[in-house]
N, CA and C atoms as a LAMMPS dump frame, in Angstrom:
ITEM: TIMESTEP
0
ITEM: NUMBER OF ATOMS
354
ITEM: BOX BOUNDS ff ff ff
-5.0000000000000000e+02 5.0000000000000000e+02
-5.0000000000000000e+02 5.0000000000000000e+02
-5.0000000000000000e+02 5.0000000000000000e+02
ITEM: ATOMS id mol type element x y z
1 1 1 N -422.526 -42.531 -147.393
2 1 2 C -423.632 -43.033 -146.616
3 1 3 C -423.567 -44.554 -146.497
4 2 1 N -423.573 -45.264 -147.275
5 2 2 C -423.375 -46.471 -147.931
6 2 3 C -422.251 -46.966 -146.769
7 3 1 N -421.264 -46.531 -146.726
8 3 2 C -419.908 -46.769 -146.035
9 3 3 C -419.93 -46.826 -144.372
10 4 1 N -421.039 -45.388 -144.262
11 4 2 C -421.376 -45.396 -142.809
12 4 3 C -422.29 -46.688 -142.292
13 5 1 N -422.992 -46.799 -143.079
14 5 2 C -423.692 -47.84 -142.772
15 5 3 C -422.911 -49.383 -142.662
16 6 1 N -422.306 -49.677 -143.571
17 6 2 C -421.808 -51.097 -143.048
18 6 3 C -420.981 -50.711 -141.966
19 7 1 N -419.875 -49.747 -141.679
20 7 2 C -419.253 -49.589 -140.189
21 7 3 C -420.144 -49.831 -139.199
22 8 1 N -421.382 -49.82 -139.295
23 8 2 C -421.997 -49.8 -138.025
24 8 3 C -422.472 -51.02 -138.099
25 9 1 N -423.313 -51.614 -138.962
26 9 2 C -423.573 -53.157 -139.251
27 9 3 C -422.312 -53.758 -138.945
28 10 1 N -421.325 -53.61 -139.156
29 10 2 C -419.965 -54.54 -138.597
30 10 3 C -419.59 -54.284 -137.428
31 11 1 N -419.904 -52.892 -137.196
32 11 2 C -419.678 -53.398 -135.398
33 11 3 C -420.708 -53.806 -134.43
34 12 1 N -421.861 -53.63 -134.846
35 12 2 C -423.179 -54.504 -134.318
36 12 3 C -422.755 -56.243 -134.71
37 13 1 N -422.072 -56.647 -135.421
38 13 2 C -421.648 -58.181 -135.509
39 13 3 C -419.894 -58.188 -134.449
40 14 1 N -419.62 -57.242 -133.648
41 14 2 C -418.272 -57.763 -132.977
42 14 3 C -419.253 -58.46 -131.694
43 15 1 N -417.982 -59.811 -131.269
44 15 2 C -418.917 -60.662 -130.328
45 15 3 C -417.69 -59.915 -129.156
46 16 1 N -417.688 -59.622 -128.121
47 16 2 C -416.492 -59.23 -127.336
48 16 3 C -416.263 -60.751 -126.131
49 17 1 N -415.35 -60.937 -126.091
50 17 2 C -415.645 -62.856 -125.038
51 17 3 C -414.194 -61.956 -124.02
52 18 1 N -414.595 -61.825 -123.199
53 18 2 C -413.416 -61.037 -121.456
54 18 3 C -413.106 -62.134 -120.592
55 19 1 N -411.781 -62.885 -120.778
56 19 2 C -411.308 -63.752 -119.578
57 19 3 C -410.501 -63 -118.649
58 20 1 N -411.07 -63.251 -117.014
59 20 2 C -410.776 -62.159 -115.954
60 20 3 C -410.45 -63.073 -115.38
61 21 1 N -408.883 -62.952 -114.85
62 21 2 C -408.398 -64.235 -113.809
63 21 3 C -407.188 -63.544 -113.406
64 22 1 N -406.044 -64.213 -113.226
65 22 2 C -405.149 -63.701 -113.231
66 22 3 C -403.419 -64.324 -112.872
67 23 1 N -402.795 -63.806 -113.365
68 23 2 C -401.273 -64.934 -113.555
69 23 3 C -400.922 -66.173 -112.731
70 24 1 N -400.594 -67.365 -112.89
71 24 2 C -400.411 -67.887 -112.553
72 24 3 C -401.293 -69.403 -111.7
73 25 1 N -402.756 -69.015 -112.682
74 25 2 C -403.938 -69.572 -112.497
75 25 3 C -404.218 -70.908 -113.234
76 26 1 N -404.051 -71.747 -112.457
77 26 2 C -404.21 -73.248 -113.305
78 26 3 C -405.634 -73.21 -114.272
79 27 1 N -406.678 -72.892 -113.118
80 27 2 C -408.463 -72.904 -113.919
81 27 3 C -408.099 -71.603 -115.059
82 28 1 N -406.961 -70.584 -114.7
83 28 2 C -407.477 -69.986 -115.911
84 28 3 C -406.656 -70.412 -117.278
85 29 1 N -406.197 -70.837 -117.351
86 29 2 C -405.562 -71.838 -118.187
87 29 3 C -406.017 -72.773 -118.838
88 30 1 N -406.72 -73.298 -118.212
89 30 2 C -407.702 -74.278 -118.521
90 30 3 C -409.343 -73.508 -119.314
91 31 1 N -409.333 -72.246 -118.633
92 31 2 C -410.39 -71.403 -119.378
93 31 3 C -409.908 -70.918 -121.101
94 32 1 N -408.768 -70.107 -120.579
95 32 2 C -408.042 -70.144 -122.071
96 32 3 C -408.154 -70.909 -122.644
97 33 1 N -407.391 -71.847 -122.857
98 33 2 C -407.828 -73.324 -124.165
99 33 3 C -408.961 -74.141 -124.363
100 34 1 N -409.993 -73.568 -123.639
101 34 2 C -411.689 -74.18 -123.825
102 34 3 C -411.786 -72.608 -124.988
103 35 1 N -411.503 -71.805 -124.711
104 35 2 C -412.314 -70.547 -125.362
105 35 3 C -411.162 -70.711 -126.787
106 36 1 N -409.978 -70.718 -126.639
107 36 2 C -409.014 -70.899 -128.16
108 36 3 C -409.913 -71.802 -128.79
109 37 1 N -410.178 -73.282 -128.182
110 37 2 C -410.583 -74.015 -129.261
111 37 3 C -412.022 -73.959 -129.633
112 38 1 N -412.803 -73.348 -128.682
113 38 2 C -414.17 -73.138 -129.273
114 38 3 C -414.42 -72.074 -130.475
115 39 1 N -412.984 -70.656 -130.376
116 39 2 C -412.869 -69.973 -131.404
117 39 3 C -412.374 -70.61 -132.139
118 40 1 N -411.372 -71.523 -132.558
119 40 2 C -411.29 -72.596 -133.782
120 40 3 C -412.085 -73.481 -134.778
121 41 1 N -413.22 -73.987 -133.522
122 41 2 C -414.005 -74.524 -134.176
123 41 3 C -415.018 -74.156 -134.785
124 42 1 N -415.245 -72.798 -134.087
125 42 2 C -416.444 -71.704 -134.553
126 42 3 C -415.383 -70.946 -136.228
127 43 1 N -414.452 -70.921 -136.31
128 43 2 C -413.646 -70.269 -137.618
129 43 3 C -413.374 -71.584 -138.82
130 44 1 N -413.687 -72.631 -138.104
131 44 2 C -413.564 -73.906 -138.579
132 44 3 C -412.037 -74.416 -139.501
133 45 1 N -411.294 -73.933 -138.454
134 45 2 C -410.061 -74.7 -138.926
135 45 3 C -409.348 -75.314 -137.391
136 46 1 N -408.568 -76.402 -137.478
137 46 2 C -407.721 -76.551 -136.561
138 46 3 C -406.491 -75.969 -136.582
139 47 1 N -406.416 -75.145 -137.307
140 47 2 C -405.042 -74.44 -137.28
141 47 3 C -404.584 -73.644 -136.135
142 48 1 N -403.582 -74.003 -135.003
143 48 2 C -403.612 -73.699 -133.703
144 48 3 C -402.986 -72.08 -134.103
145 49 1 N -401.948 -71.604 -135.186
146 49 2 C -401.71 -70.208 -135.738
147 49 3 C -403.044 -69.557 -135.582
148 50 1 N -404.235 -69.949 -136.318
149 50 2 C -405.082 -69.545 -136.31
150 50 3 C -406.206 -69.091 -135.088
151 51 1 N -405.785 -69.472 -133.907
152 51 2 C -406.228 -69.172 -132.469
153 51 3 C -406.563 -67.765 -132.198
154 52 1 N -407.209 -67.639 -131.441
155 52 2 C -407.083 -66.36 -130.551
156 52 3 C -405.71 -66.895 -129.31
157 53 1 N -404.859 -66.152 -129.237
158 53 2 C -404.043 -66.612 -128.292
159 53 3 C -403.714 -65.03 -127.792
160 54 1 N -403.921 -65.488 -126.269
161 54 2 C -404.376 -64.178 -125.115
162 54 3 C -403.065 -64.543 -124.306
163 55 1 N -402.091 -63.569 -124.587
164 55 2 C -400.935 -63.721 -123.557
165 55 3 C -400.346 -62.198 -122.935
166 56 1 N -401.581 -61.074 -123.296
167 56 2 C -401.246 -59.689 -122.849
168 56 3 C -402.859 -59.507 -122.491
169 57 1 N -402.613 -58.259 -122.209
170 57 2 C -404.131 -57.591 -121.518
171 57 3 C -405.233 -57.908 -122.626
172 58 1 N -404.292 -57.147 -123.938
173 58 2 C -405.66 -57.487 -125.018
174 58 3 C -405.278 -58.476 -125.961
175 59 1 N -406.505 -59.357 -126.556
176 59 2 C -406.048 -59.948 -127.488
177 59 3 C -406.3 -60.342 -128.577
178 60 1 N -405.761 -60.3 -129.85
179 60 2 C -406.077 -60.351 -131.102
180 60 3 C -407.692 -60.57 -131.527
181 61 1 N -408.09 -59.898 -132.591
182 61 2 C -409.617 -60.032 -133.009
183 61 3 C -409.477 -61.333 -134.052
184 62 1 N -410.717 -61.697 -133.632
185 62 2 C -410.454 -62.951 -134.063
186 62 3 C -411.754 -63.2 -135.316
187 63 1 N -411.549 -63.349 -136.776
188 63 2 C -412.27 -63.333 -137.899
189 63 3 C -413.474 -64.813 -137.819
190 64 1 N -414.633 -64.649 -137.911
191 64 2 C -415.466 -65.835 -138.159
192 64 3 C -416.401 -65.637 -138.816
193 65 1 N -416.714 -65.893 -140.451
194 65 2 C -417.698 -65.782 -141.542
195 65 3 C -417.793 -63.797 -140.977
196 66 1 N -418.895 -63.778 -140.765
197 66 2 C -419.728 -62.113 -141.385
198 66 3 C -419.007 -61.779 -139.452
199 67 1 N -419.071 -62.813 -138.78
200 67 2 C -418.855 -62.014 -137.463
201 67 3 C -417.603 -62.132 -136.454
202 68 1 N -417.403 -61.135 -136.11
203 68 2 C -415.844 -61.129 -135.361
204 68 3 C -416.025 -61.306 -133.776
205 69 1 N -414.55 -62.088 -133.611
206 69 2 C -414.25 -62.057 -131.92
207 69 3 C -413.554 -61.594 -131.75
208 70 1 N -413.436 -61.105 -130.451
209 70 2 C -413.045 -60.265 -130.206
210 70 3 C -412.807 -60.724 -128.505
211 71 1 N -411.19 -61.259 -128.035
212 71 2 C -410.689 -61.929 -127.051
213 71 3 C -409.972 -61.248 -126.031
214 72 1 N -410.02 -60.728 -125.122
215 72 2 C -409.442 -60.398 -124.374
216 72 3 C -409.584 -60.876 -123.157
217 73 1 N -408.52 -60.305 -122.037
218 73 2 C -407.875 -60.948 -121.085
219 73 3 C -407.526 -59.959 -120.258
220 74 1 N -408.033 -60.428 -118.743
221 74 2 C -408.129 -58.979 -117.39
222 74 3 C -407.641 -59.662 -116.824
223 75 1 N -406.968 -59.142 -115.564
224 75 2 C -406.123 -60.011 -114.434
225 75 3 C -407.054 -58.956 -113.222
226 76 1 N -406.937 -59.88 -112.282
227 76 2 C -407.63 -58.928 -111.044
228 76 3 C -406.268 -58.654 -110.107
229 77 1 N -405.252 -59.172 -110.663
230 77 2 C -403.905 -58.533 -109.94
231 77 3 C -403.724 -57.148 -110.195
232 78 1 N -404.028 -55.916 -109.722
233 78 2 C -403.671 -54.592 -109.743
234 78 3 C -404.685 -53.802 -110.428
235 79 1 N -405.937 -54.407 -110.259
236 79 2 C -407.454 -53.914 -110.438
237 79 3 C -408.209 -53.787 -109.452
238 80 1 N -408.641 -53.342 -108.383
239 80 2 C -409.013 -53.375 -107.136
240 80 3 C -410.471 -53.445 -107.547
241 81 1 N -411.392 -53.199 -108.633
242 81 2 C -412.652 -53.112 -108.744
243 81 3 C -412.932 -54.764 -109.601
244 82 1 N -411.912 -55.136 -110.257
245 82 2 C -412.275 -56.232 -110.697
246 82 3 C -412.131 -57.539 -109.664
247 83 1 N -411.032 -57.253 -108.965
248 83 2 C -410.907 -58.245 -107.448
249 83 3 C -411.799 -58.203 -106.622
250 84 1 N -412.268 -56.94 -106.533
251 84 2 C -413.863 -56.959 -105.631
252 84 3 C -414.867 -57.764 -106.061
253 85 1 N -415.293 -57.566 -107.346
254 85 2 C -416.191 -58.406 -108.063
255 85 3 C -416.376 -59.612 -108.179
256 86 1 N -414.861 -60.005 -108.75
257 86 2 C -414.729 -61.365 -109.453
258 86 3 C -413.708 -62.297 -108.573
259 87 1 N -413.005 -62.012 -107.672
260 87 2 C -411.877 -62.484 -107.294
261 87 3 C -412.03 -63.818 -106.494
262 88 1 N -412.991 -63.989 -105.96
263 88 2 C -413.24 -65.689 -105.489
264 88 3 C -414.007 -66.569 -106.653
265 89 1 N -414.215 -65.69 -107.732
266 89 2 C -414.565 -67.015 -109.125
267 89 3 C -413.848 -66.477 -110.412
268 90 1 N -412.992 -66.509 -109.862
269 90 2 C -411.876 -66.555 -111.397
270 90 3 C -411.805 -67.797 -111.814
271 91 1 N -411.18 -68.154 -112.823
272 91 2 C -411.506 -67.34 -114.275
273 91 3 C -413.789 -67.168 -114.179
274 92 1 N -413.213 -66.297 -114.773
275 92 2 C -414.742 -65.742 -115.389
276 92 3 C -414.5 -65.069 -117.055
277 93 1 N -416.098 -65.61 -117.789
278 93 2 C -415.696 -65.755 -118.876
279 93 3 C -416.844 -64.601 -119.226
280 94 1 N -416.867 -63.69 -120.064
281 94 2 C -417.943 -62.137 -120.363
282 94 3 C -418.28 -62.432 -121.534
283 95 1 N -419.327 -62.819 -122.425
284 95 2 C -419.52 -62.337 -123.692
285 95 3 C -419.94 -61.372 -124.135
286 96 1 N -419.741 -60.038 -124.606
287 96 2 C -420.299 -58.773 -124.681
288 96 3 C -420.959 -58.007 -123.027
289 97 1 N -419.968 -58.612 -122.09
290 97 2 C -420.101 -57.673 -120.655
291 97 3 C -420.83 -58.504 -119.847
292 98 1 N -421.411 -59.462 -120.314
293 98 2 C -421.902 -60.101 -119.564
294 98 3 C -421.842 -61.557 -118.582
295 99 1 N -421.552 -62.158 -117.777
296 99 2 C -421.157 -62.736 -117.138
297 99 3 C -421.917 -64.569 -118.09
298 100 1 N -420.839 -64.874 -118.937
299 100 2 C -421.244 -66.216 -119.756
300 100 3 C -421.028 -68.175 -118.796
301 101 1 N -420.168 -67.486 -117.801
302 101 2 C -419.342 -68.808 -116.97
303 101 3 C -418.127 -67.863 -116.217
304 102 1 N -418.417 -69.125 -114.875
305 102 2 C -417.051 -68.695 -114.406
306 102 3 C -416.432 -70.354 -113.393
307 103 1 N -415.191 -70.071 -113.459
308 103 2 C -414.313 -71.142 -112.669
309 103 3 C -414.301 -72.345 -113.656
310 104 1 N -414.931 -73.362 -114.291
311 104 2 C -414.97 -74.09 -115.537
312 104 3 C -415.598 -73.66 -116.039
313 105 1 N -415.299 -73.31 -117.776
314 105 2 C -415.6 -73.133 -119.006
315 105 3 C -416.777 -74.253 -120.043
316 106 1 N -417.19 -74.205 -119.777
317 106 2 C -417.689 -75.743 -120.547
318 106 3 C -418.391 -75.406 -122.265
319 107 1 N -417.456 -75.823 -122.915
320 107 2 C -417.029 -75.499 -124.357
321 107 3 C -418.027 -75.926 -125.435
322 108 1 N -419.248 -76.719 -124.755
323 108 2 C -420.834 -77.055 -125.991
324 108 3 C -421.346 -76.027 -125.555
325 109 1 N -421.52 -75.251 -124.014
326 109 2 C -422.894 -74.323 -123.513
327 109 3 C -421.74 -73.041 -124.233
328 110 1 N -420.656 -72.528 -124.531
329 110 2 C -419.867 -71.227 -124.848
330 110 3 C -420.396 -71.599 -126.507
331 111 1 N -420.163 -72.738 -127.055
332 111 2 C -420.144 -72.819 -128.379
333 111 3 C -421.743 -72.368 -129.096
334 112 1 N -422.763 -73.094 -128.254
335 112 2 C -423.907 -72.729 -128.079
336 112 3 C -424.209 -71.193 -128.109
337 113 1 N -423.862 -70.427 -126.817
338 113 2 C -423.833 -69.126 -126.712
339 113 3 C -422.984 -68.68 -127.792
340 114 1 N -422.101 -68.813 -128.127
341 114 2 C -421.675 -67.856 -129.846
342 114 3 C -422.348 -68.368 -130.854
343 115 1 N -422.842 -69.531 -131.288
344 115 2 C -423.498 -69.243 -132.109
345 115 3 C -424.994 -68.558 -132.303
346 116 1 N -425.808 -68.454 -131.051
347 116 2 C -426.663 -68.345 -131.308
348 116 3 C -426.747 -66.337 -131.186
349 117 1 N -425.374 -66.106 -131.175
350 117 2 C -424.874 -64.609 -131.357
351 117 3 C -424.902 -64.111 -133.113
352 118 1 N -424.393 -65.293 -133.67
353 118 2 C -424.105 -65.069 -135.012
354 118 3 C -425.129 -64.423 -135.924
């Protein structure tokens, strides 16, 4: 019982953060390394190993005190429902599904929004 219960308390603490852009995107590039280093500074090391670094569809969960991130990465190249949506403001940035920023990232209002997730 005991066991069931923290599984679920720990996944009620995953933060999910969705960068939707797609190859060869200068802004999303620039979205990427606003969101790496805001997960750095939120894990509080500069250790660039220590990154979330998003170079496939999904990407690594990323450890911070009691609560996890959780980074991934959509391309609207060969998604026809995500190009409908999102495709004239890529990059776009999701925290748990929800639309957090899109086209610049701006890394006090994201840092803001995760912590006040924590």
């Amino acid at each position: 019982m005991a066991a069931s219960l923290s599984r679920r308390l720990e996944a009620v603490s995953d933060i999910t953060l969705t960068l939707i852009g797609k190859p060869g995107c200068h802004l999303c590039d620039d979205a990427r390394a606003v969101v790496n280093d805001v997960l750095r500074q939120l894990q509080g090391t500069d250790d660039s190993a220590a990154a979330a670094s998003v170079d496939s569809a999904v990407g690594p969960a990323v450890t911070s005190g009691a609560s996890r991130f959780r980074l991934e990465e959509l391309s609207i190249e060969g998604n026809p429902a995500l190009f409908a949506e999102y495709g004239e403001q890529i990059p776009v940035l999701l925290v748990n599904g929800k639309v957090h920023n899109f086209w610049r990232i701006d890394p006090v209002r994201l840092t803001t929004s995760l912590k006040g997730l924590l």
